[in-house]
C-alpha positions in Angstrom: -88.2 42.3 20.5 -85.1 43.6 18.8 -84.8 47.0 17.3 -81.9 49.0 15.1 -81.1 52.9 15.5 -78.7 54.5 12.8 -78.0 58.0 13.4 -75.3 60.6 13.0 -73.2 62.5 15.2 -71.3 65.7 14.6 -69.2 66.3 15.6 -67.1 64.2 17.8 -65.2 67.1 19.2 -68.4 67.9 21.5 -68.0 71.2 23.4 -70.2 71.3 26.6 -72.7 73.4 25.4 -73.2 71.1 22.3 -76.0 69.0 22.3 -75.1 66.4 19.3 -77.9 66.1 16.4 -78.8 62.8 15.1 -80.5 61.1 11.7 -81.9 57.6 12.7 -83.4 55.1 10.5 -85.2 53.1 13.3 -86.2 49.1 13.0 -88.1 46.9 15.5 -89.0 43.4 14.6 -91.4 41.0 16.5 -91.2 37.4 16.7 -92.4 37.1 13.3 -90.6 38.7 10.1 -93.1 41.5 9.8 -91.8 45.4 11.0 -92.5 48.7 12.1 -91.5 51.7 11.4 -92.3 55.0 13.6 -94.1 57.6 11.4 -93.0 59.9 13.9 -90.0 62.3 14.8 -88.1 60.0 17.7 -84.8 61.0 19.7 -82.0 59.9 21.5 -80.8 61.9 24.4 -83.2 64.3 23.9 -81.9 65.4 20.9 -84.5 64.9 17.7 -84.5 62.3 14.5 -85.4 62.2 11.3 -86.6 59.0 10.1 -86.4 57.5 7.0 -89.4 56.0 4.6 -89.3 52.6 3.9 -90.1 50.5 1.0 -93.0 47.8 1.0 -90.7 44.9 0.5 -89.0 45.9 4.3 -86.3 47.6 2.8 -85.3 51.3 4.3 -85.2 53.6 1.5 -83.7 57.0 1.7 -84.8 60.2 1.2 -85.0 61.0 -3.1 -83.6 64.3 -2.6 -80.3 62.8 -0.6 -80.0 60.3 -2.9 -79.4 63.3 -5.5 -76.6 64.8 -3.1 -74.9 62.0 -3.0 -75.0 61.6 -6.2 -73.1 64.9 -6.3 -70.8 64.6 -4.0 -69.0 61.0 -4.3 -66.2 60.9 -6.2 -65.1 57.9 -8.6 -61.2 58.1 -7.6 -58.9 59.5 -5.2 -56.0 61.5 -5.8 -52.7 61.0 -5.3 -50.9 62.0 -1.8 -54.5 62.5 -0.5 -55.1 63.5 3.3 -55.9 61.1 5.3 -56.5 62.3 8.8 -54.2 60.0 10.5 -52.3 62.1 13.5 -55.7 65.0 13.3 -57.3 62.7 16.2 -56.0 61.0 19.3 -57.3 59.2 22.5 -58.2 62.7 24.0 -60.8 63.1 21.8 -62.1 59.2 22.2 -62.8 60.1 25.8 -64.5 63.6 25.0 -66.7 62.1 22.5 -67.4 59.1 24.7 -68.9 61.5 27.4 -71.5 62.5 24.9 -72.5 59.0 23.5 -72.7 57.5 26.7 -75.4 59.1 28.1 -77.7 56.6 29.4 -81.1 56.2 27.1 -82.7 53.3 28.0 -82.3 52.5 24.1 -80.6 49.0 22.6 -77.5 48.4 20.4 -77.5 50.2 17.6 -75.4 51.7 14.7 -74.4 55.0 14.0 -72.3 56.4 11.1 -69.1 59.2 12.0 -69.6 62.5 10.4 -65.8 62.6 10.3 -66.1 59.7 7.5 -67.7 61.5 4.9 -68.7 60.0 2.0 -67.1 57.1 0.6 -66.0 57.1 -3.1 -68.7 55.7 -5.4 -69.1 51.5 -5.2 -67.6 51.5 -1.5 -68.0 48.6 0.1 -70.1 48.4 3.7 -67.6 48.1 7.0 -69.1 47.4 10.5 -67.2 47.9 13.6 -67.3 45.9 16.3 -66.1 47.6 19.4 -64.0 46.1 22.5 -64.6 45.9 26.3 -65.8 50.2 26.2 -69.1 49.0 24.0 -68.9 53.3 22.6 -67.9 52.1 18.9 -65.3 55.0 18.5 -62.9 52.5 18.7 -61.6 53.9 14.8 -61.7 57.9 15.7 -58.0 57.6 14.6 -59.3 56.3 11.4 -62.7 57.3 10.6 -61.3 60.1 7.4 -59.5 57.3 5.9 -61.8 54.6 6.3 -64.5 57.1 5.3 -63.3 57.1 1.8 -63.1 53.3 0.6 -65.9 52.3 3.2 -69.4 52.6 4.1 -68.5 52.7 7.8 -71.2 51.8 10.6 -70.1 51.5 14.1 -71.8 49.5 17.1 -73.0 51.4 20.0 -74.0 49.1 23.1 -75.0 51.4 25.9 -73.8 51.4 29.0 -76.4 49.7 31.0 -77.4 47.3 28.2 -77.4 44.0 28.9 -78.2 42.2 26.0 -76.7 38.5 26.0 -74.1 37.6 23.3 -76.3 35.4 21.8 -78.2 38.4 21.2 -75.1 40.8 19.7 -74.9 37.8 17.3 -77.8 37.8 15.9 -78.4 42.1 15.7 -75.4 42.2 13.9 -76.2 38.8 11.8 -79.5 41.1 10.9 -77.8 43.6 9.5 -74.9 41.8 7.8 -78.0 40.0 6.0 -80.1 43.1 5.0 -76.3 44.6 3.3 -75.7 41.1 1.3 -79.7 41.5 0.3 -79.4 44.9 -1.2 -75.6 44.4 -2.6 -75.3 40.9 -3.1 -71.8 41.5 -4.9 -69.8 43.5 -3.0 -68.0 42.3 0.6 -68.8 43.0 4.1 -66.2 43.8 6.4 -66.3 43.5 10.2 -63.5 45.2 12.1 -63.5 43.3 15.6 -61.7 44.9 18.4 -61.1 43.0 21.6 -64.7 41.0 22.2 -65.4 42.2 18.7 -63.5 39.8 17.3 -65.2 37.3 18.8 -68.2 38.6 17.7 -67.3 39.1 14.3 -66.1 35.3 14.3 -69.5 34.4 15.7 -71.1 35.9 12.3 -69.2 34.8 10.1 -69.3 31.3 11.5 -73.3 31.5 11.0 -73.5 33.0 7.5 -70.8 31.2 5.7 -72.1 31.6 2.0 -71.9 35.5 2.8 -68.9 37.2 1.1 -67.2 38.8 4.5 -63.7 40.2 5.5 -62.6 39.8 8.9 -60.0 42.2 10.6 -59.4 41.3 13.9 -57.4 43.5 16.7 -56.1 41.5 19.6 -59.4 38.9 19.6 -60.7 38.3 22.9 -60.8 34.2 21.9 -57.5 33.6 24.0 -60.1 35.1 27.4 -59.6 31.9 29.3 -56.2 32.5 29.5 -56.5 37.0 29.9 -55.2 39.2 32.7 -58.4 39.7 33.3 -59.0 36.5 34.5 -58.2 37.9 38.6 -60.3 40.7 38.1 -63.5 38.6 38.8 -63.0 38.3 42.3 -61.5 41.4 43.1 -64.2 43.2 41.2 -67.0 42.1 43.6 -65.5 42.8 46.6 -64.3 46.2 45.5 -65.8 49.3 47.2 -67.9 51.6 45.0 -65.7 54.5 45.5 -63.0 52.3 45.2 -63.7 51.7 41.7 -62.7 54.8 40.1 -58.9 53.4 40.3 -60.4 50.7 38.2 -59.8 52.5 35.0 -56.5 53.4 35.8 -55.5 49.2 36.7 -57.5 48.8 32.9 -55.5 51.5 31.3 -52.1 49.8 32.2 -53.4 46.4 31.3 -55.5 47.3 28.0 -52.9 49.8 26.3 -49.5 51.6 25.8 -50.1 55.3 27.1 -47.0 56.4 25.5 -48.2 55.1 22.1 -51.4 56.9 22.8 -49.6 60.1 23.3 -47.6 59.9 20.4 -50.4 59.4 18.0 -50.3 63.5 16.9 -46.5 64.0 17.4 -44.9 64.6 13.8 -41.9 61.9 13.0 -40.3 64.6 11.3 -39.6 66.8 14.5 -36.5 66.6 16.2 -36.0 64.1 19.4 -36.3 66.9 21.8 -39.4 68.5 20.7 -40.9 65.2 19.6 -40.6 64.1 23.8 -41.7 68.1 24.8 -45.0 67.3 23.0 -45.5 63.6 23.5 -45.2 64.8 27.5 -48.0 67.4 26.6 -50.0 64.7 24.9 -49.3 62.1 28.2 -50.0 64.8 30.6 -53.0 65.7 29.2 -54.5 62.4 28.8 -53.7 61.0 32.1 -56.3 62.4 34.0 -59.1 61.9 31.5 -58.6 57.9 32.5 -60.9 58.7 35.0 -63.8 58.7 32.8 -63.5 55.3 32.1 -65.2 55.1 35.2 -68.2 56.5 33.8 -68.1 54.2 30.5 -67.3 50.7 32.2 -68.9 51.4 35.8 -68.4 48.8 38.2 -71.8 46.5 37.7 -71.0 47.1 33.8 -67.6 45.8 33.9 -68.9 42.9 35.8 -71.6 42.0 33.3 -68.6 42.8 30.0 -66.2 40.4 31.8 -68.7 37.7 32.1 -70.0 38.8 28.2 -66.3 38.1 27.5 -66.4 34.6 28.5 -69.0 33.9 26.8 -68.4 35.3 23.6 -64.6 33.4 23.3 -66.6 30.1 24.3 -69.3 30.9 21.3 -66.1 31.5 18.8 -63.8 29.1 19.8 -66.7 26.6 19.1 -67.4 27.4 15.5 -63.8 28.6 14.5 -64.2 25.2 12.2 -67.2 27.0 10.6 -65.7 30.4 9.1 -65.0 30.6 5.6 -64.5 34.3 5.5 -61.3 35.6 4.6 -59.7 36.6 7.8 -57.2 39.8 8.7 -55.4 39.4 12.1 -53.9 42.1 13.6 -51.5 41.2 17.3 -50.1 43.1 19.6 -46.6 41.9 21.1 -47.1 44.2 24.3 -50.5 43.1 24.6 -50.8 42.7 28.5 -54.9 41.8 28.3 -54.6 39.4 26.3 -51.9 36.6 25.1 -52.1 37.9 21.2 -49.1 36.8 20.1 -49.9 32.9 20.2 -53.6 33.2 20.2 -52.5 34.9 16.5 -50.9 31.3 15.7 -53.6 29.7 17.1 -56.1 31.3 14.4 -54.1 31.3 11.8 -53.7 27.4 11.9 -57.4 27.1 13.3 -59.2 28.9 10.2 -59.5 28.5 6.5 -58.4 31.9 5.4 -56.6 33.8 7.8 -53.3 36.2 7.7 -51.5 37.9 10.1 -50.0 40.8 10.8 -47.9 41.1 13.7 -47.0 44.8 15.9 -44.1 43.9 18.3 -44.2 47.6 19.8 -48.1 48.1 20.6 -50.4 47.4 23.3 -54.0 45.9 23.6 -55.9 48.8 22.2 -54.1 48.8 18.8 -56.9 51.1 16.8 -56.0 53.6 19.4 -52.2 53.6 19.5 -49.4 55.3 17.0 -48.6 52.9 14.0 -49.9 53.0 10.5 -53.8 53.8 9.7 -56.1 51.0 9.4 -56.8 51.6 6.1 -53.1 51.2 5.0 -52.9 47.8 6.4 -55.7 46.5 4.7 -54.8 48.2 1.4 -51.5 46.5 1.8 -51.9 43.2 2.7 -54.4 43.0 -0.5 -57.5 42.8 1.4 -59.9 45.4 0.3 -62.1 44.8 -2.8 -65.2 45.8 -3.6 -66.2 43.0 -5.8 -66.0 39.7 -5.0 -63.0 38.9 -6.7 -59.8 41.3 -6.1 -58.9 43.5 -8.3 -55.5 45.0 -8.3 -55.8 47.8 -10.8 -60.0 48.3 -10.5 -59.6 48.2 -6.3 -56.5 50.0 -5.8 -56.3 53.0 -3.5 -53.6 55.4 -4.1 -50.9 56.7 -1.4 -51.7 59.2 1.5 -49.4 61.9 1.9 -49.3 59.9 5.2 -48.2 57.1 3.6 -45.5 58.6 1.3 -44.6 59.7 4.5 -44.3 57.1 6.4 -42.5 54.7 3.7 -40.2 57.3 2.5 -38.9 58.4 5.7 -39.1 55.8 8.7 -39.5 52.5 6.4 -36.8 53.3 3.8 -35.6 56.4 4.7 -31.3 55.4 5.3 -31.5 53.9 1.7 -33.1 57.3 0.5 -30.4 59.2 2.5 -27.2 57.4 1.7 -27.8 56.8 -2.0 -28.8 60.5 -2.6 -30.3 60.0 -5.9 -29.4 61.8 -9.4 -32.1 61.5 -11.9 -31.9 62.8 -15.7 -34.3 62.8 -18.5 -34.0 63.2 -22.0 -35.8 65.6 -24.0 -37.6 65.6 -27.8 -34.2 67.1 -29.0 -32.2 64.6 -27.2 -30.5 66.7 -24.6 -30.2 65.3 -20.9 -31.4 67.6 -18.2 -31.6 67.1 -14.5 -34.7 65.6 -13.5 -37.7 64.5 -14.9 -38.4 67.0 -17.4 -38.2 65.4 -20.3 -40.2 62.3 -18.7 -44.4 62.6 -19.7 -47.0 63.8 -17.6 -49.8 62.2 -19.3 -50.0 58.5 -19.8 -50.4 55.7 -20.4 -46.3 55.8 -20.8 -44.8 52.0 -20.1 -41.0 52.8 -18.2 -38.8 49.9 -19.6 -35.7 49.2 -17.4 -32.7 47.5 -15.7 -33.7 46.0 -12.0 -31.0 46.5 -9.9 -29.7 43.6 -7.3 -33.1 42.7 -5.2 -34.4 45.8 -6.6 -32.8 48.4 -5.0 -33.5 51.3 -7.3 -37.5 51.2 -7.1 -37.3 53.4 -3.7 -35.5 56.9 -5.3 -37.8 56.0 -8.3 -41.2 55.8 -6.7 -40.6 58.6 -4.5 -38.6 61.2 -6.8 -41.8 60.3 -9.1 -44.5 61.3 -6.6 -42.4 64.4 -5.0 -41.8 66.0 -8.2 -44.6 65.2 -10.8 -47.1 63.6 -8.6 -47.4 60.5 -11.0 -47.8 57.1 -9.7 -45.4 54.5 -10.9 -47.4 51.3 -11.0 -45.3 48.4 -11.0 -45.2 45.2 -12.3 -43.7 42.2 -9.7 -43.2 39.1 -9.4 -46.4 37.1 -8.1 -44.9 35.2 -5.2 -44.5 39.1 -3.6 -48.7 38.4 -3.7 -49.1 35.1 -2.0 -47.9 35.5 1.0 -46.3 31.6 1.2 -43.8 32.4 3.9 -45.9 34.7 5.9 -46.3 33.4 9.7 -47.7 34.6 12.9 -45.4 37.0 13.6 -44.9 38.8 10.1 -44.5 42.2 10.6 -46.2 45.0 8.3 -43.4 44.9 6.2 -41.1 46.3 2.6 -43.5 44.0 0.7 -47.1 45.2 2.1 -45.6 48.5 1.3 -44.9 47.6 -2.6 -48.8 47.1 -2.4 -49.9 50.3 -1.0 -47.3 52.0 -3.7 -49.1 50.9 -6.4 -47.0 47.3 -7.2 -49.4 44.8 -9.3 -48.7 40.5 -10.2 -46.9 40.5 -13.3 -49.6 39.3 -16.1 -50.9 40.8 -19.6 -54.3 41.3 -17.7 -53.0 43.5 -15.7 -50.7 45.6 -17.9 -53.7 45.3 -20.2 -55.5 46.8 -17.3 -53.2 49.4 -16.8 -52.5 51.0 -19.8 -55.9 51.0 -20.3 -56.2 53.4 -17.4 -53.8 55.6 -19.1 -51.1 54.5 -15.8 -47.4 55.1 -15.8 -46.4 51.3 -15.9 -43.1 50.2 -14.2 -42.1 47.2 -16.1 -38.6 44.9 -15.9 -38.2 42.6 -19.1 -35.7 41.3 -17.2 -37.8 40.2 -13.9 -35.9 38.2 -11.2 -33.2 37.0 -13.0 -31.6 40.7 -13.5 -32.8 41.7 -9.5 -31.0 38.0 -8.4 -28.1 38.2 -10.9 -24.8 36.3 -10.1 -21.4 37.4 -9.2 -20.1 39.5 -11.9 -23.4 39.8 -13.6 -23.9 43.6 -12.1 -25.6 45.7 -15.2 -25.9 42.7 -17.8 -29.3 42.3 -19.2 -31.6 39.2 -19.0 -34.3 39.8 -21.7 -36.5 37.7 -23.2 -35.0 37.0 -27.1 -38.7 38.3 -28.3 -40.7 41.2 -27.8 -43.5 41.1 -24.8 -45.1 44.4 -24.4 -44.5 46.5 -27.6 -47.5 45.5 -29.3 -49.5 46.1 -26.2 -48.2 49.4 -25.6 -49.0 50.2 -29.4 -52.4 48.7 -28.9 -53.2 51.8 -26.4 -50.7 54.7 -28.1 -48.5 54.0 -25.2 -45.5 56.2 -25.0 -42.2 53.8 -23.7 -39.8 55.5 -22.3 -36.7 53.5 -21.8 -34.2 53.6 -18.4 -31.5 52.7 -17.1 -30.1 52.1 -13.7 -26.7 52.3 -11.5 -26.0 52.5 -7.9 -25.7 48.8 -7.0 -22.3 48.0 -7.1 -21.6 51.3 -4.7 -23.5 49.7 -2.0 -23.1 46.2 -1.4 -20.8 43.4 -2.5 -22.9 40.2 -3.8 -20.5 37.4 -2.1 -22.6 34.8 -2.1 -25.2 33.9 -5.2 -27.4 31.4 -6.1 -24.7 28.7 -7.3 -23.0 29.3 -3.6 -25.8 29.1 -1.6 -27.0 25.7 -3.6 -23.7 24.2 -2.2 -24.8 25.1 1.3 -26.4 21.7 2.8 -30.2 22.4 4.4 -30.3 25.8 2.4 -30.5 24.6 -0.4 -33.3 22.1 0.8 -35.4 25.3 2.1 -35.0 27.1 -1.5 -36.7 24.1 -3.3 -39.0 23.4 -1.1 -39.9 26.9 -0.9 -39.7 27.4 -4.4 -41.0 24.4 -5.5 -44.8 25.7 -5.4 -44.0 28.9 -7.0 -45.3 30.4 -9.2 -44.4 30.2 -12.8 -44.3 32.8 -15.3 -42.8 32.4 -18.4 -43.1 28.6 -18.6 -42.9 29.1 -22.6 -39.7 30.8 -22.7 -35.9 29.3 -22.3 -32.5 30.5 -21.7 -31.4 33.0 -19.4 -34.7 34.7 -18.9 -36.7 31.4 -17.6 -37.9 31.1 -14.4 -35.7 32.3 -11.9 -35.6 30.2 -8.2 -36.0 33.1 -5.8 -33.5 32.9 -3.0 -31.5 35.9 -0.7 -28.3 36.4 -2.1 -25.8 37.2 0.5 -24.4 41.0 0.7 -21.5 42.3 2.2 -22.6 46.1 2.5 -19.9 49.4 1.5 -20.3 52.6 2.4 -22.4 53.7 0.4 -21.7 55.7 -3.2 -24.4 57.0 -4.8 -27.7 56.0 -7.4 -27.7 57.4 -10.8 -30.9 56.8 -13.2 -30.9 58.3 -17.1 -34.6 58.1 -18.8 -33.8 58.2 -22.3 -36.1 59.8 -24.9 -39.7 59.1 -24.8 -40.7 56.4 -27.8 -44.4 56.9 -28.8 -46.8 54.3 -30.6 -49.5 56.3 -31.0 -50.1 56.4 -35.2 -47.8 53.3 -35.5 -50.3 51.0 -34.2 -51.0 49.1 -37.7 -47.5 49.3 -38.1 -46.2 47.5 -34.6 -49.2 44.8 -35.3 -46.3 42.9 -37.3 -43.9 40.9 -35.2 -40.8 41.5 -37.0 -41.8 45.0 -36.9 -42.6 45.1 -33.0 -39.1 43.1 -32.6 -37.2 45.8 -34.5 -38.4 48.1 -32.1 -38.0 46.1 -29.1 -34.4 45.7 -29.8 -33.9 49.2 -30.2 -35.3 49.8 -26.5 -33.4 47.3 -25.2 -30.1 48.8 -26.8 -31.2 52.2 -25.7 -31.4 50.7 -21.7 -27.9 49.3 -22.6 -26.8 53.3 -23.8 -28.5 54.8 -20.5 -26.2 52.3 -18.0 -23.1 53.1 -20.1 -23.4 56.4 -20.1 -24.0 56.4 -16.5 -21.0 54.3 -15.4 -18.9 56.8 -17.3 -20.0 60.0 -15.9 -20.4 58.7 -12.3 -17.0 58.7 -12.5 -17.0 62.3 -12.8 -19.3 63.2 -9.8 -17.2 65.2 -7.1 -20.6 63.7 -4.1 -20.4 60.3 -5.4 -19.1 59.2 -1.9 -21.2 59.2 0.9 -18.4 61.2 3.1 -18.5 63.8 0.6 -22.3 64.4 0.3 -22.4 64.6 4.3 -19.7 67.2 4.2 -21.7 69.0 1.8 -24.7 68.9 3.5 -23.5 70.4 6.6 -21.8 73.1 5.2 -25.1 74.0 2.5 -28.5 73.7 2.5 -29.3 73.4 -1.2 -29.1 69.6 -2.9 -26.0 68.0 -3.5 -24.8 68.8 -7.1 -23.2 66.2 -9.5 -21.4 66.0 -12.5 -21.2 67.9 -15.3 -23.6 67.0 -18.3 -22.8 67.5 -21.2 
């Protein structure tokens, strides 16, 4: 007989005179298909359920009048810079909570649901998580905010003295997987897999191939026959009872980094000396909680898990051939458990659909340890949808303010600092002011511009956009930043997952269709890839098309365009090596067209400069660097002149006249930089040590 339990706990910061409160929805199933449901209240630790009513075709069905709450309180969008959680919770509360949930019950596996997830915004997909060695399923406490906002998320609770086979895991999580795709036959599944989770999750998905499911594995246990863990077996049944509470302490060195545990609530932003005061805290706190581990793995349990372990990377490895799911993995490079690193090659040749993304820094327990949210790696490495087909404009998930943080400061923070960016605007009269007043607030408003060398002005102009006006720029890039072709085993979360999570989109008249639709601030370059991988002396010369390509469909939606210019380039790095030098370079120039030779091609009808541009790494001899300078010129509506841009000749007229107007912005630009007193680097630093307002420029006029 196999049974399910859902209920709720809350919350997960459990006092000792807290007795948690549950809501179960409680399933047992006999040999046949037929089920039961208790009419009656039930509990789990002593602590009482509700159940649920369920519908005559087997179904549970919730309660009519929570179905109108939820209907209240779910929310269509999120905003900009939202909270996240990330940092709120760290491994000290993981092993407070897990003294709560591990009470022994005599019940099964079952699922329960984090309070601290909330509700997810309306047409969430359903995520399961698949817990590691532990069996608790708090495994995502560092996560559960974020992830409670774009998921339904269930997590898998396997007492401690369970000792259900793997074979039997399988098929209780195969059960539910089946009763989500039953009710929302549309939308994706996703299984997070830590540790023996992953295996697990593998197992599923190998079973149910036609089911539409998203794998995201952390450190999978498949590479057990060659773990750490492998010495433990002997060692472990020899081992004195009261000998075993240093057990934990061995599994704590072998399973993850302490340190990054300890640093998972310590603000970047704080200076090195009272960053290492309050990691110490963290470390010196934490330490002596280890011994509860004792209490959660005991000695016969950690016996029957190793053994559970062993079986469940036999069961994967066996069926790797049959998973069609799309598959997320996620390796450690200081995983001492487990040899992650090449068992992350190994899957990523061994299955159909599998990326991976590669943490050099971090232990074994990943989900637990400082680095970037869950939820931002699977926004940015394109994998959450809640259709079956991605969407890039429907499914996208704006920035945390932990994001913005994290980008802006640690990822591309010495760009930000160094190039110390001026941004003017030009108002309905004409006048340039400082900063984005004159720019609109409401959209949809289509930014037309000049794309610096490899792009190097989209960091100011993403962030200054967000700080200042809270508007998201939504790009449009090339699609090769999309595909992923050159992607390997040991790809690192890197400059291009973080274009994703900022908003970038594939260039394609579906999506800026899509876009200006939503009323979006669109981010568009005429010029694409062959202004960002110009040639020597080609700094600030346009590459557009020789006709029009989004003026009718901004007019189409009353778009406002607001056309921009760019300089900065020059004052940072010398271009001494472009596309017609590195060609002469024997082997290079056989790994560009190779490379490129698959690419993608976007403007197979058009000629001349513009046409598709082979992408390549120019090579850069940096400067110290000056200083960035952007003019936005004066806002263009279409709204009223829709009939009007429906000609061509008419649209043309008009795209000339933005293009000329990019062509005024640079010029004017390169003339007054000249007259900025903190265009050198030098001088700004001076400047900022001796004030602490922003660094002034020149004069406008």
């Amino acid at each position: 007989m196999a049974s399910v339990i859902t209920f709720r706990v809350s919350p997960f910061a459990i006092n000792s005179e807290y007795k948690p409160s549950f809501r179960v929805r409680a399933q047992s199933s006999g040999a046949g298909d037929s089920a039961v449901l208790s009419s009656h209240p039930v509990s789990v630790n002593g602590a009482p359920l509700v159940t649920e009513k369920r519908k005559t075709d087997g179904r549970l069905k919730p309660k009519v009048a929570e179905k109108k709450l939820a209907k209240d309180v779910i929310s269509k969008e999120l905003e900009v810079l939202w909270e996240d959680g990330y940092g709120t919770k760290s491994v000290k509360d993981y092993l407070d909570a897990a003294k709560e949930i591990i009470k022994p019950d005599g019940g099964p596996p079952r699922w329960f649901s984090p309070v601290d997830c909330g509700r997810p915004l309306d047409g969430s997909p359903t995520l399961l998580f698949l817990p590691g060695l532990d069996g608790v399923g708090l495994g995502l406490i560092l996560h559960h905010k974020a992830l409670g906002k774009a998921f339904e998320v269930r997590c898998l609770h396997i007492p401690v003295y369970d000792r259900t086979s793997f074979q039997g895991l399988v098929k209780f999580v195969e059960e539910t997987v089946r009763l989500e795709h039953a009710s929302s036959p549309h939308k994706p599944i996703y299984l997070v897999g830590d540790s023996f989770g992953g295996c697990l999750a593998l197992a599923v998905a190998a079973r149910n191939p036609t089911i539409d499911l998203v794998l995201i594995l952390s450190n999978p246990a498949t590479s057990f026959d060659r773990s750490q863990l492998q010495p433990l077996f002997p060692i472990l049944e020899v081992i004195p009872d009261e000998l075993h509470v240093t057990v934990p302490y061995l599994l704590s060195l072998v399973m993850g980094d302490p340190m990054k545990m300890a640093m998972v609530t310590v603000e970047n932003k704080l200076p090195p000396g009272v960053k290492f005061d309050q990691m110490s805290k963290n470390l010196t706190s934490l330490l002596p909680l280890l011994s509860g581990m004792a209490d959660i793995i005991p000695k016969e349990t950690l016996l029957w898990k190793l053994k559970l372990l062993k079986s469940a990377s036999a069961y994967a490895n066996s069926r790797l051939h049959a998973v069609k799911a799309e598959v997320l993995v996620l390796a450690s490079g200081k995983d001492n458990m487990l040899p992650s690193k090449d068992e992350a090659k190994r899957l990523k040749n061994s299955l159909q659909n599998c990326i991976v993304r590669y943490f050099k820094d971090n232990g074994h327990t990943l989900l637990l340890e400082e680095g970037i949210s869950l939820l931002t790696i699977i926004k940015g490495t394109g994998k959450y949808r809640r259709t079956r087909k991605l969407d890039s404009v429907a499914d996208f998930l704006p920035p945390s303010r932990e994001d913005f943080n994290m980008v802006f400061d640690q990822v591309v923070g010495f760009i930000r600092f160094a190039t110390s960016s001026v941004m003017l605007s030009t108002l309905e009269d004409g006048k340039i002011v400082k900063g984005l007043a004159g720019v609109p607030s409401e959209g949809p408003v289509l930014f037309v511009g000049y794309h610096m060398l490899l792009g190097f002005e989209l960091y100011s102009l993403v962030e200054t956009f967000l700080r200042e006006k809270n508007i998201m720029l939504r790009g449009i890039a090339h699609p090769e930043l999309f595909l992923g072709r050159l992607e390997s085993s040991t790809t690192e979360f890197s400059i291009t997952d973080w274009l994703k999570v900022m908003g970038a989109v594939p260039v394609s008249a579906r999506n800026l269709f899509k876009l200006l639709s939503t009323k979006s601030h669109v981010l568009l370059y005429p010029g694409g890839a062959r202004e960002a991988l110009h040639y020597k002396g080609e700094e600030y010369k346009l590459f557009w098309p020789e006709s029009q390509e989004f003026v009718r469909m901004a007019a189409r939606f009353g778009a406002t365009i607001v056309p921009f210019g760019s300089v900065g380039e020059d004052d940072i790095a010398e271009l001494v090596l472009d596309y017609h030098d590195i060609m002469k370079i024997p082997v290079v120039n056989d790994y560009i067209r190779e490379s490129t030779r698959d690419a993608v091609n976007i403007r197979d009808e058009i000629s001349g400069e513009v046409a598709n541009q082979e992408l390549f790494f120019p090579g850069l001899l940096p400067k110290v660097p000056g200083r960035f300078y952007y003019l936005f010129g004066k806002p263009i509506p279409t709204k009223g002149r829709e009939v009007f841009l429906r000609d061509k000749e008419n649209a043309n007229q008009l795209y000339l006249h933005i293009k000329s107007e990019v062509e005024r912005c640079i010029a004017y630009l390169l003339k007054k930089r000249e007259e900025d007193p903190y265009r050198s680097l030098i001088d700004r630093t001076v400047y900022r040590a001796t004030h602490v307002d922003e660094v002034p420029t020149f004069k406008l006029d």
